[in-house]
C-alpha positions in Angstrom: 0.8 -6.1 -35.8 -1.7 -7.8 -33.5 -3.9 -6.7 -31.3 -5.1 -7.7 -27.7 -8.9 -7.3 -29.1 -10.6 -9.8 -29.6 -12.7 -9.4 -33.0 -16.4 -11.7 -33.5 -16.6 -13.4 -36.0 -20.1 -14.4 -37.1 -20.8 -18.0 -38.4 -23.1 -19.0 -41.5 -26.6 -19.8 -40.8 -26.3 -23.5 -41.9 -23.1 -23.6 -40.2 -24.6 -22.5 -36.6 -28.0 -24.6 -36.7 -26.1 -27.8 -37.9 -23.8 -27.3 -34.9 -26.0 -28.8 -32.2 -29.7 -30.5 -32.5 -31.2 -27.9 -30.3 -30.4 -25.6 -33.1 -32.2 -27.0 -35.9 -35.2 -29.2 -34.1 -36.6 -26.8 -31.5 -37.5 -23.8 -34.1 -38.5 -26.6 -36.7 -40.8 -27.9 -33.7 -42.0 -24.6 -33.0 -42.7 -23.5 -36.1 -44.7 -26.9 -37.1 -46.2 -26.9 -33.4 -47.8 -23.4 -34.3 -48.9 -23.4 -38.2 -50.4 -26.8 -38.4 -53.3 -26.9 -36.1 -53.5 -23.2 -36.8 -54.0 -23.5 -40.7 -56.1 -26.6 -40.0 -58.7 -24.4 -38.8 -58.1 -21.6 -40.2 -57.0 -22.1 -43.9 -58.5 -25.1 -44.5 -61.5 -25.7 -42.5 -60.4 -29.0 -41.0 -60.0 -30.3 -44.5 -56.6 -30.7 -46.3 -55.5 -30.1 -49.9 -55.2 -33.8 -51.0 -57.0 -35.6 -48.5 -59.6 -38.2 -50.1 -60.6 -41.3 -48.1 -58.5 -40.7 -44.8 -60.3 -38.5 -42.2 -58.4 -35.3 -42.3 -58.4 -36.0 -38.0 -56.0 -38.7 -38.6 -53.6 -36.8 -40.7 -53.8 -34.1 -37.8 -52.8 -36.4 -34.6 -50.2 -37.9 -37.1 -48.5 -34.9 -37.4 -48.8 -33.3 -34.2 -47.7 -36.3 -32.1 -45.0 -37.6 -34.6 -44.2 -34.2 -36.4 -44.4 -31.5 -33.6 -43.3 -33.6 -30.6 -41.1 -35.5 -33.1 -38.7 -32.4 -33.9 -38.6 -31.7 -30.4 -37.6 -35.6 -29.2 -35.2 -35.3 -31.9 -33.8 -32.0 -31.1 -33.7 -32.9 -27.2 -31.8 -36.7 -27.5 -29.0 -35.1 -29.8 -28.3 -32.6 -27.2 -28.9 -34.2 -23.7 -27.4 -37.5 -24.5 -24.1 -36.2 -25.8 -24.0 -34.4 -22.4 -24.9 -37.3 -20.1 -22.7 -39.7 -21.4 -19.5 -37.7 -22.4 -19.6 -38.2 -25.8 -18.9 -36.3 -29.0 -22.7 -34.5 -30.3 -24.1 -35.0 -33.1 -23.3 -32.1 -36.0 -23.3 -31.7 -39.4 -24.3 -34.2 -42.4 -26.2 -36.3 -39.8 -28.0 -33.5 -38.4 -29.4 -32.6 -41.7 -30.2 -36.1 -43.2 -32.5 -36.4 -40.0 -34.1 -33.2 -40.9 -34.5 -34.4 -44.1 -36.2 -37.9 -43.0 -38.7 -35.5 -40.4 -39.2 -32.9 -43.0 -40.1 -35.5 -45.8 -42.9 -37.1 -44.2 -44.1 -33.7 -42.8 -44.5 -32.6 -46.6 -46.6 -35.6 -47.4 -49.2 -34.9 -44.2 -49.3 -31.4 -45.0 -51.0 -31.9 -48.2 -52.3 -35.2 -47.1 -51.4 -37.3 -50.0 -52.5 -40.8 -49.6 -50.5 -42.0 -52.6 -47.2 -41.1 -50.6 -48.3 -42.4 -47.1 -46.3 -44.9 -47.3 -43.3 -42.6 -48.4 -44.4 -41.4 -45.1 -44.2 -43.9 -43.1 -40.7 -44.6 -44.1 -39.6 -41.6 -43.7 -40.8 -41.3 -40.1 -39.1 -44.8 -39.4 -35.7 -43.6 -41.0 -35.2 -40.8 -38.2 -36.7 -43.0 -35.3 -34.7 -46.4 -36.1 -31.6 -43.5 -36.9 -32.2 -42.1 -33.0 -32.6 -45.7 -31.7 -29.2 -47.0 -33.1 -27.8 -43.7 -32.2 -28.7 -44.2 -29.0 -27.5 -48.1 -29.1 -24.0 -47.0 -30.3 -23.5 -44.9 -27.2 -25.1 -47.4 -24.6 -22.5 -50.0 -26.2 -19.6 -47.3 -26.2 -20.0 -46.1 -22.9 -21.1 -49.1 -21.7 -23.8 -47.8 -20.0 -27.6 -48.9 -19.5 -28.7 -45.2 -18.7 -30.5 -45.0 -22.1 -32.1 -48.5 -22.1 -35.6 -46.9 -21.3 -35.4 -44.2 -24.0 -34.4 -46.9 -26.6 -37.6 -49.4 -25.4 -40.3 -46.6 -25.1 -38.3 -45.0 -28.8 -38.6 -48.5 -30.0 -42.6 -48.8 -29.1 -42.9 -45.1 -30.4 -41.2 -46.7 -33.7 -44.0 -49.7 -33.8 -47.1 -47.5 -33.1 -46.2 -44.7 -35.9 -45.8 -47.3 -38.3 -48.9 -49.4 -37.3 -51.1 -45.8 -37.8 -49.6 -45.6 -40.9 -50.2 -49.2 -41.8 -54.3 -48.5 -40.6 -54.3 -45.4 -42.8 -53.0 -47.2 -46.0 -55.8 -50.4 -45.4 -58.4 -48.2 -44.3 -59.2 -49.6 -40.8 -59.4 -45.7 -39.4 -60.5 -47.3 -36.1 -56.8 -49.0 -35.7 -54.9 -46.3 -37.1 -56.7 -43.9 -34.5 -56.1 -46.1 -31.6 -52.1 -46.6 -32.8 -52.0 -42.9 -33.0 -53.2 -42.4 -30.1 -50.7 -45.0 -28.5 -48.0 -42.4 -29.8 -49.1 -39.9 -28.1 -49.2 -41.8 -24.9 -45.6 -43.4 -25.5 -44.8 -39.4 -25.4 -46.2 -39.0 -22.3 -43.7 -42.2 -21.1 -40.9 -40.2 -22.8 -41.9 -37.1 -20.9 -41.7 -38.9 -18.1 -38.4 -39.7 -18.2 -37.3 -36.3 -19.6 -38.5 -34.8 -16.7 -36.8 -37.0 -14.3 -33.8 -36.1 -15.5 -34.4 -32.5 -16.4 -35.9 -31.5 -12.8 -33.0 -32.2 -10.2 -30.4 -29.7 -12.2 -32.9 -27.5 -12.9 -33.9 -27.2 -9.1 -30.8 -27.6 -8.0 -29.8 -24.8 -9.8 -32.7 -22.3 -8.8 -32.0 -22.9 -5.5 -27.7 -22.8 -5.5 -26.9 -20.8 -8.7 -23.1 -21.6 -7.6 -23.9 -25.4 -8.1 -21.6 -25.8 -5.1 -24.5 -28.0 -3.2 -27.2 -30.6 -4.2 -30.6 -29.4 -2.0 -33.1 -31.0 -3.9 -33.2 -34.5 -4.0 -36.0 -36.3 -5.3 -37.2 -39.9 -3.8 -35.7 -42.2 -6.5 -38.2 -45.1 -6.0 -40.9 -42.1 -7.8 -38.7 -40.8 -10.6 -39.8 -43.5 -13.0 -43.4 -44.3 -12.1 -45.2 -42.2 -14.0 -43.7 -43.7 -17.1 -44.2 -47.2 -15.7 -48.0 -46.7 -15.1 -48.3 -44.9 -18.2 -47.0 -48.4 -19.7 -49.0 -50.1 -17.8 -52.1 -47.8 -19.2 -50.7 -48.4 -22.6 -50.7 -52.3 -22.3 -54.4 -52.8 -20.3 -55.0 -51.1 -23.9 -53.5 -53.2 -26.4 -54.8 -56.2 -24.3 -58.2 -55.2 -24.3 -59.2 -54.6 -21.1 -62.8 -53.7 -20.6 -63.3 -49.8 -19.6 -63.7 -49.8 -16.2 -60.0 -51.7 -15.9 -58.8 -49.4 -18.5 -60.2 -46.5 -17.0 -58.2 -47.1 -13.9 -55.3 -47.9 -15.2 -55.0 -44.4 -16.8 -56.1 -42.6 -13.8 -53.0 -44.5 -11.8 -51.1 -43.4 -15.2 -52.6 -39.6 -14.3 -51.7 -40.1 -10.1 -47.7 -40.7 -11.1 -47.7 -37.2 -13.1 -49.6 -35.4 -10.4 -46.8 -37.2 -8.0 -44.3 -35.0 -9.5 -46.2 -32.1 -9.2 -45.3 -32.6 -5.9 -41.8 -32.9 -5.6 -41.6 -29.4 -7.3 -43.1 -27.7 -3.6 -39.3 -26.4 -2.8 -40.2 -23.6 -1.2 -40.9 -20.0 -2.5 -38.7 -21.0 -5.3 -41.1 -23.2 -6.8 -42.8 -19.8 -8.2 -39.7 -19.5 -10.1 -41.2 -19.6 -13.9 -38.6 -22.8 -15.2 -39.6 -24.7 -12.0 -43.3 -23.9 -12.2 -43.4 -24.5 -15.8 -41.9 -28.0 -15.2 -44.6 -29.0 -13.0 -47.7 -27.3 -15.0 -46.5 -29.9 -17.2 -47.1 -32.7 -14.8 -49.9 -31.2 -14.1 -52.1 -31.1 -17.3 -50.8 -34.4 -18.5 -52.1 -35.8 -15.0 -54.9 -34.4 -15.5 -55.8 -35.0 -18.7 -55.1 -38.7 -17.7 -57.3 -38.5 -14.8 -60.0 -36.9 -17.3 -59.3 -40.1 -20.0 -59.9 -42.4 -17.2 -63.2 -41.2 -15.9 -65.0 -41.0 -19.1 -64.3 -44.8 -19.6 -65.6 -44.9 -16.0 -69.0 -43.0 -17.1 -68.4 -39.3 -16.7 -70.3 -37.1 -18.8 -67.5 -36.7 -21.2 -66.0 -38.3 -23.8 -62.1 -38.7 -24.3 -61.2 -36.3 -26.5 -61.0 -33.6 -23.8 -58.7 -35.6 -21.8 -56.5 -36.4 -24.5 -56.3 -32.5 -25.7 -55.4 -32.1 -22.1 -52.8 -34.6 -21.9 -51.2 -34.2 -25.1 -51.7 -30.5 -26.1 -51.3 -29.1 -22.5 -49.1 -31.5 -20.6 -47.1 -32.0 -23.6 -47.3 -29.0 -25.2 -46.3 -27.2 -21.8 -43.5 -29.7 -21.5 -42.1 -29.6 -25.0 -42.0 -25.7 -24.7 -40.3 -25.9 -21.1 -37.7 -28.2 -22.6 -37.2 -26.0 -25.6 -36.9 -22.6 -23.3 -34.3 -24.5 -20.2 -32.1 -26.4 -22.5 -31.9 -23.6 -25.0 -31.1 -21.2 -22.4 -28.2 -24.0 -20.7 -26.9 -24.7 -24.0 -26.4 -21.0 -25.4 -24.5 -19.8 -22.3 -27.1 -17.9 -21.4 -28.1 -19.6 -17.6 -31.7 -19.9 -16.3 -34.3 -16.7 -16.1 -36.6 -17.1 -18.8 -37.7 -13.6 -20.6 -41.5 -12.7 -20.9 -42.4 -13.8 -24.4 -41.5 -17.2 -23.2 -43.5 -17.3 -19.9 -46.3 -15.5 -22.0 -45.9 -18.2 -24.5 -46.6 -21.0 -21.4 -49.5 -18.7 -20.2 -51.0 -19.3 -24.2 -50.3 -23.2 -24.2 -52.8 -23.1 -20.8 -54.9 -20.9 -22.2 -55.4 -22.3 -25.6 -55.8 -26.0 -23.9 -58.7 -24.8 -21.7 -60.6 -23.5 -24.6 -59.7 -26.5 -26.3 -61.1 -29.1 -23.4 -63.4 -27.3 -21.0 -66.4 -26.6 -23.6 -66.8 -29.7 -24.9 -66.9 -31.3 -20.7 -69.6 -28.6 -20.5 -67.5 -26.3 -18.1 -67.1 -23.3 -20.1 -69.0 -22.0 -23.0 -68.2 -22.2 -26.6 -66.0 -18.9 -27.6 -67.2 -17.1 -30.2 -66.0 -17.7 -34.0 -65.1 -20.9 -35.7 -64.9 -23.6 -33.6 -61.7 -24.3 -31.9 -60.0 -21.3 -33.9 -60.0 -19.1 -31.2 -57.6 -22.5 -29.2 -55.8 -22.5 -32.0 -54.7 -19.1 -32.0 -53.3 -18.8 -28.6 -51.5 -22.3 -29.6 -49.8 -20.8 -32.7 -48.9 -17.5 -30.6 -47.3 -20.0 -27.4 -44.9 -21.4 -30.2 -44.4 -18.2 -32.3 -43.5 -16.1 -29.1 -41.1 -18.5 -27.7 -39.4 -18.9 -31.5 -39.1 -14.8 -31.3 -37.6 -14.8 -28.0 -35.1 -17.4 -28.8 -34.2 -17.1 -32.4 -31.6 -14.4 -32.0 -29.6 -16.9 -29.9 -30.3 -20.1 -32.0 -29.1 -18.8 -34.8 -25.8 -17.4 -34.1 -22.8 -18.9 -33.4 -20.0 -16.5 -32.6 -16.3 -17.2 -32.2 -13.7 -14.4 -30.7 -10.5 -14.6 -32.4 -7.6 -12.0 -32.6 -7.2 -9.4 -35.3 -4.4 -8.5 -36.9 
């Protein structure tokens, strides 16, 4: 006889985190967001099991720009791009054969095996060239040229990774630096966009929660100009530009992020934690541009500050919003973000200013190893955020009758 009750039924693991990319590539960005840098320092002593003639440095921007922010690019275009454009998601086989590209070369710069850099290499082109054509597919299907600027700035992502690579394998650690560094700042272009697109619902939803208006409407001659300046930025580089040029060119870059900051001044409810996260990301990645841009105009600093601020706090602010909103939207759950996660954005800040700030000779050294002290807040952001959310990424629950 059947019954009225419905009765759950609970899902296999690989079942439920093959279902959507969300699943699988935001705890596989968390996890390698916190236990890289963190056994860096800690385990290893900024050295690496197999590392020989490449600076161990290399291997470490490498994987934190391509593998970190990689798993979370991946994770965020097979989610949000099945749900602008209408179209079926990605689940399944594909799913895991792009894990298995992302994973593959993560192995390799784990241990830091030279012999299989270029095993790397090709590995990291598999997934990108898989998301490019992905995205192709639907652009052609739908007709649509929405995704045209993720497929150019995935396509220079594509050519910069493999150019670092290439630098590694020659030996010309001066190139593969500078190509790495270009990846980085193609993320910031990607972030860009992201959060063009991710900021009007989001706001629009803090401030109607019944969706039933639109309030916040941002000026769309500004949505894209932070990643155009950060091209810009990126070209004046690859063309050589003396430092002073340069140097402007990133602070412009750095002006277009802090311009977003500003669109996110809605009222009280811009102290709402998903709205104030999104622009704490703008914020650091502005700033750490700004920061790049005077040392090449002869502050007292060198880069490396600016980048950490840019790329670990802009980014690593962003990549964690992005996890925490669409992971939220796309589990039923609906905005309000629990405490783990806004401790885990209070980390990312804190970890980035003891990152930056000594070495621009505005705060002290902390005490300890160098940079291990940064490194543990880091690895605590991403851990706290992956135990906040885990219960709800990995299960997949369907109601059916019982008999």
């Amino acid at each position: 006889m059947s019954s009225s009750t419905p009765a759950t039924r609970t899902v296999a693991l690989s079942h439920v985190l093959a279902d959507e990319g969300f699943r699988l590539f935001f705890p596989l960005a968390a996890l390698h967001a916190a236990l890289w840098p963190f056994l860096w320092i800690a385990l290893w002593s900024f050295d690496l099991p197999l590392a020989r003639d490449v600076p161990p440095s290399l291997w470490h921007m490498q994987e934190m720009i391509v593998g970190s922010w990689g798993a979370a690019l991946i994770g965020f275009l097979t989610t949000a791009v099945p749900e602008w454009t209408g179209t079926a998601r990605l689940r399944g086989r594909a799913l895991w054969l792009l894990a298995a590209s992302w994973g593959l070369a993560r192995i390799v710069g784990f241990l830091a095996s030279e012999q299989l850099l270029i095993v790397a290499a090709l590995a990291d082109l598999s997934w990108l060239l898989a998301l490019i054509l992905y995205l192709c597919q639907i652009s052609i299907q739908r007709r649509t040229d929405r995704l045209v600027a993720f497929i150019i700035w995935l396509a220079a992502l594509a050519v910069a990774t493999v150019a670092a690579r290439a630098g590694m394998f020659m030996g010309d650690f001066g190139f593969s630096r500078n190509a790495s560094l270009a990846s980085g700042h193609i993320f910031l272009g990607l972030l860009g966009l992201a959060l063009a697109r991710i900021t009007v619902p989001v706001t629009n939803h803090v401030l109607d929660p019944r969706e039933e208006t639109a309030p916040y409407r941002p000026h769309p001659g500004r949505q894209n100009l932070a990643p155009g300046l950060v091209a810009l930025a990126i070209a004046g580089d690859c063309f050589g530009l003396s430092p002073a040029v340069s140097g402007y060119l990133w602070i412009a870059a750095g002006a277009g992020f802090l311009d977003r900051v500003a669109e996110c001044f809605v009222g009280r409810e811009a102290f709402r934690a998903e709205i104030a996260v999104l622009a704490g990301a703008s914020a650091l990645s502005g700033l750490g541009l700004l920061t790049v841009g005077a040392s090449r105009l002869g502050a007292s600093w060198g880069e490396a500050p600016g980048v950490h601020i840019a790329l670990m706090g802009g980014l690593g602010l962003a990549v964690l919003a992005v996890l925490s909103i669409a992971g939220r939207f796309h589990t039923g759950q609906g905005l309000g973000l629990n405490w783990p996660t806004k401790a885990a954005f209070i980390m990312v800040i804190v970890g980035t200013t003891l990152r930056a700030m000594p070495e621009m000779g505005l705060l002290p050294l902390p005490p300890g190893p160098l940079h291990l002290l940064a490194s543990c807040f880091w690895a605590l952001a991403f851990i706290a955020w992956l135990y906040d959310y885990w219960p709800s990424l990995s299960r997949l629950q369907t109601d059916e009758p019982t008999c």
